[in-house]
C-alpha positions, 0 to 999 in steps of 0.5 A: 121818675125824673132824669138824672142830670149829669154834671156838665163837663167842662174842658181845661183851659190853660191860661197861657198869656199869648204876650210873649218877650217878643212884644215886650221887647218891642214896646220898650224898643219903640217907647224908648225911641218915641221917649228919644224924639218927643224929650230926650236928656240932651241933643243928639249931636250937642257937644260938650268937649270937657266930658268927652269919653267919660264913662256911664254914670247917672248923667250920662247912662251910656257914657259920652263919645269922642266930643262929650256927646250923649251916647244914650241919647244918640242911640234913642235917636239913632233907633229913630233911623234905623226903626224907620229905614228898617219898616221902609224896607219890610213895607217895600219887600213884603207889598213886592214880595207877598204880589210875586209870591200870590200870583206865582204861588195861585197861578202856577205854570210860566208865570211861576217859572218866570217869577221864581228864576227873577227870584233866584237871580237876585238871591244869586247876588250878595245883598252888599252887591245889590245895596253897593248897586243901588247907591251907586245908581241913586246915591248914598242915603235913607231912601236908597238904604231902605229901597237896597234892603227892602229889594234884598228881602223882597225874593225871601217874602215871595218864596214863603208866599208862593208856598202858603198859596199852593197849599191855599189855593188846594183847600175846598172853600178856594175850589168851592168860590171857584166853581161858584165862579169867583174871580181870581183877584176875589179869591186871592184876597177873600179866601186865600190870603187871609187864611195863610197870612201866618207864615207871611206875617212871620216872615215879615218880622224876621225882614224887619230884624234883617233890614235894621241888622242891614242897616247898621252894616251899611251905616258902618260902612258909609253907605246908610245915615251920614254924619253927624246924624247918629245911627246904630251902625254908624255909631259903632263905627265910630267907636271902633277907634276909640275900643282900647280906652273908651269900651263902653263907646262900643258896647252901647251901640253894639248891645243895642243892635243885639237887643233890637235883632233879638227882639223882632226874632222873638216877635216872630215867634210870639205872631206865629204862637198867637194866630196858631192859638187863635186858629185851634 
């Protein structure tokens, strides 16, 4: 008598695409910027008076500003500054903020304390009062832009570490490579920090979006890209005088800071879907 073959049972599994608007967002954003450094319609700061504030048409997509530039090839140029200051920024807050928040968080004791209360007294001080600092010190430009921003993250990226590494630092395989006599550093970065790199990661793309928000505003208010180099923020600075008869001079940049913000925000998300998919 032969055995019975029961049917093999399988589970159900959702074809969810894990590639969410967050990465389509961003990839257009960074064609679109590559598109505005390798070929762009015309010159970022050529000028050609006789269509100066025209309004969008296929010659000029975005429409032309107070000195017949090119707005949309400005703002690809312009997302070149801002994309760039603003991963200057992100790289300096997260390499800083990710060691403040592993040793706090892995540690614990006075050297938590001690972290932590360095941590609040910046996050005391509104971030405008920490880049006005800094430029003051060093100077107005990129470098000093992106050092303001990425010193105005860096306490947010601690603490979000600091809280992955207390519940990492409990876990049984940490305790297990400590009784086998690992060493701290090893087990920082064997075992714990890529076991909680979702929330550190997520963090990081919401600085990003933070950092080219804060970009545009210190470029609005003189203390980021100079003339005649074009950056979202300084652009729409610009354009301010020019609302009543030239609206689409405004629009532009102001819808593209919108669109990018947006788009590192969804990015976030997308991260922190994938690795919770991947981790199950």
């Amino acid at each position: 008598m032969h055995d019975a073959v029961l049917p093999k049972q399988t589970v159900p599994r959702t074809r969810r695409s894990l590639v969410g608007p967050g990465w389509w967002l961003t990839g257009a954003l960074l064609v679109i910027t590559l598109w505005g450094w390798l070929a762009p319609p015309y010159l970022p700061n050529e000028m050609n008076v006789p269509v100066r504030l025209r309004p969008p048409s296929w010659a000029h997509p975005a429409g032309t500003d107070e000195f017949g530039r090119d707005i949309f090839s400005r703002l690809m140029a312009g997302g070149r500054v801002s994309l760039t200051v603003g991963a200057g920024a992100t790289t300096f807050s997260v390499v800083t903020g990710a060691l403040i928040g592993m040793l706090a968080g892995y540690f614990g004791g006075w050297i938590d304390d001690a972290l932590m209360r360095l941590m609040d007294a910046v996050l005391a001080l509104p971030g405008i009062v920490i880049a006005l600092l800094i430029v003051a010190v060093w100077g107005v430009g990129l470098v000093n832009t992106a050092l303001a921003l990425g010193v105005m993250g860096t306490p947010v990226i601690a603490r979000v570490t600091r809280s992955a590494f207390l519940v990492g630092r409990e876990m049984e395989y940490v305790l297990a490579a400590r009784a086998l006599g690992a060493s701290s550093m090893r087990t920082i970065f064997r075992h714990v920090l890529p076991n909680q790199i979702t929330p550190i990661l997520v963090a990081a793309s919401i600085n990003l979006a933070a950092a080219i928000l804060g970009e545009a505003g210190l470029s609005y208010l003189g203390l980021g890209t100079q003339p005649p180099d074009p950056s979202w923020g300084r652009m729409l600075q610009e354009a301010q005088r020019y609302v009543g008869i030239a609206w689409w001079y405004a629009v532009a940049p102001g819808l593209t800071i919108t669109l990018a913000v947006f788009a590192f925000y969804l990015l976030a998300n997308d991260i922190q879907r994938a690795v919770v998919h991947r981790q199950r």
